[in-house]
N, C-alpha and C positions, 0 to 999 in steps of 0.2 A: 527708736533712740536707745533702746534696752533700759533704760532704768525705770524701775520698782519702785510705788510711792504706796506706803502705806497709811491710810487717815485713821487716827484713834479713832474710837467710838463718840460720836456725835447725840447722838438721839438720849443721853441724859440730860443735858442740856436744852436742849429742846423741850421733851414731856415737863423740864421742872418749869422753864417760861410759860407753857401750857397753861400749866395747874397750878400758878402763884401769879397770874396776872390778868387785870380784867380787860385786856386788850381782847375788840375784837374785828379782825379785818373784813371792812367792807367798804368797797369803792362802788355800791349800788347806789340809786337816789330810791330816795324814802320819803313818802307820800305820808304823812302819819295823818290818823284818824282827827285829830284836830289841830288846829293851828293856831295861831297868838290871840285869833278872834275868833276863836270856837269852832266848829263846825267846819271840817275842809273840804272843800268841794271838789278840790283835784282828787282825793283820793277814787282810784279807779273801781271802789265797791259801792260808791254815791252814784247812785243812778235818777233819783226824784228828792229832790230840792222846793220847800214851800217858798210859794212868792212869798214878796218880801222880807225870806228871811236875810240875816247877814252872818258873816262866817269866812273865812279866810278858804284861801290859793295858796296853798303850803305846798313847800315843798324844802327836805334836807337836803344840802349838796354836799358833797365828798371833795376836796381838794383835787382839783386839774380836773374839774367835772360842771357840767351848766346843762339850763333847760331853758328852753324858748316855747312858749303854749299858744296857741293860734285858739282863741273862744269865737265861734262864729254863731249869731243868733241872729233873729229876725228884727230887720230896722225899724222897726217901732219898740222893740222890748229894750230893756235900759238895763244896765250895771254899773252900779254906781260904787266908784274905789274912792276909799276916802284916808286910807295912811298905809306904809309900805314898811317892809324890811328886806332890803337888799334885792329888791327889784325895782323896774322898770316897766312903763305900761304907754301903748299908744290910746292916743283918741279913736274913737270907733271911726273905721274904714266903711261909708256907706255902699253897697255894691247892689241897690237895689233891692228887692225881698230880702235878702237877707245882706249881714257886713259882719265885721269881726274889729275884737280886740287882740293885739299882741302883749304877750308880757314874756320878760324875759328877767333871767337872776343874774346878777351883777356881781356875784362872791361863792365860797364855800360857806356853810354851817345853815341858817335854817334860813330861807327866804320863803317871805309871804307878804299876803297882802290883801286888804281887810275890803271886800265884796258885799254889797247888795244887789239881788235878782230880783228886777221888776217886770213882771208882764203885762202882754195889752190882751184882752177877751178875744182883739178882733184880727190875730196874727197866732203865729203857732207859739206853742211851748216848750220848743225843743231847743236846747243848746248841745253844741258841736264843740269837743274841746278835742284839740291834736295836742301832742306831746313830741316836739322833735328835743331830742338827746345828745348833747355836745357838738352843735352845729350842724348836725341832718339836713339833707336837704328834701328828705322824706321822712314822715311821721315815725316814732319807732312806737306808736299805741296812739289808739282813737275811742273815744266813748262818747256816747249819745247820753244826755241828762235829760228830765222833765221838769218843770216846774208846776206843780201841783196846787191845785187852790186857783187858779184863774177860770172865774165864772165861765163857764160854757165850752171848755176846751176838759176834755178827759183826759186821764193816763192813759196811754197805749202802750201797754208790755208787751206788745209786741217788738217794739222797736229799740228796748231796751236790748244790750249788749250782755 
C-alpha cells in the first residue's frame, strides 16, 4: 500500500502500569489451601484426610471460567454437605461398590462448600475426585485421597498420586 506508520514508544507506559498497580492477571482456578470451612480438600496437595474431619471443596473461579468435580467413593462411606457458596451438589449416585457425588460452581470468585468424610471399617478408604475444567468432557486432573483413622483399613502410599 506504501505507507509508513510510525508508533511512538509504548513500553513506558506499560512498565509504569507494571510498577504502580496491584493488578495481577490470572485466568487459572485456584485451589487455595483453605476454604470458608477450613481445610480444603480439593486442593491437589491433600492426599489423606482424617475421618470425620470437616473442611470445604474450595475452589477460586476466574470470570468466563467453571469447574464441575466428580467425588466418587465407596457406597457405604458418606459426605455429608451441609452449606454452600456458589455451588451446586448431587445426591450420591449409587453404582454399586462404589457411586459418586457431583458438584459443580455456579459463578466466578470463590465457590466452596462445607464437607464431612465419613468412613465405614468395612469398605475401602479411598476417594476419587476428578476435576473437569470449563465443561470437559474428560477430566483435566485426577487424585486419589485417603481417609486416615478408620479402624482396620491402613494408608497405602502407594496409591497416592
Amino acid at each position: 500500500m506504501g505507507v509508513t506508520y510510525v508508533f511512538p514508544p509504548f513500553e513506558p507506559y506499560i512498565n509504569h502500569f507494571i510498577e504502580n498497580t496491584e493488578f495481577t492477571p490470572s485466568s487459572q482456578l485456584v485451589y487455595p489451601e483453605n476454604g470458608s470451612y477450613d481445610n480444603n480438600f480439593l486442593d491437589p496437595d491433600v492426599q489423606i484426610v482424617d475421618n470425620l474431619s470437616e473442611g470445604s471443596l474450595a475452589v477460586e473461579i476466574p470470570v468466563g471460567r467453571s469447574l464441575k468435580f466428580k467425588v466418587t467413593h465407596s457406597s457405604t462411606f458418606w459426605i455429608a454437605v451441609f452449606s454452600d457458596i456458589n455451588m451446586t451438589w448431587s445426591s450420591f449416585v449409587d453404582e454399586g461398590e462404589y457411586g459418586y457425588n457431583l458438584f459443580e460452581t455456579t459463578s466466578s470468585g470463590l465457590c466452596d462448600v462445607k464437607v464431612q468424610f465419613m468412613g465405614n471399617p468395612e469398605k475401602s478408604n479411598l476417594v476419587f475426585i476428578d476435576y473437569f475444567e470449563d465443561g470437559a468432557p474428560t477430566p483435566s486432573y485426577s487424585k486419589i485421597m485417603q481417609i486416615n483413622g478408620i479402624e482396620g483399613i491402613p494408608i497405602d502410599s502407594t496409591l497416592l498420586k
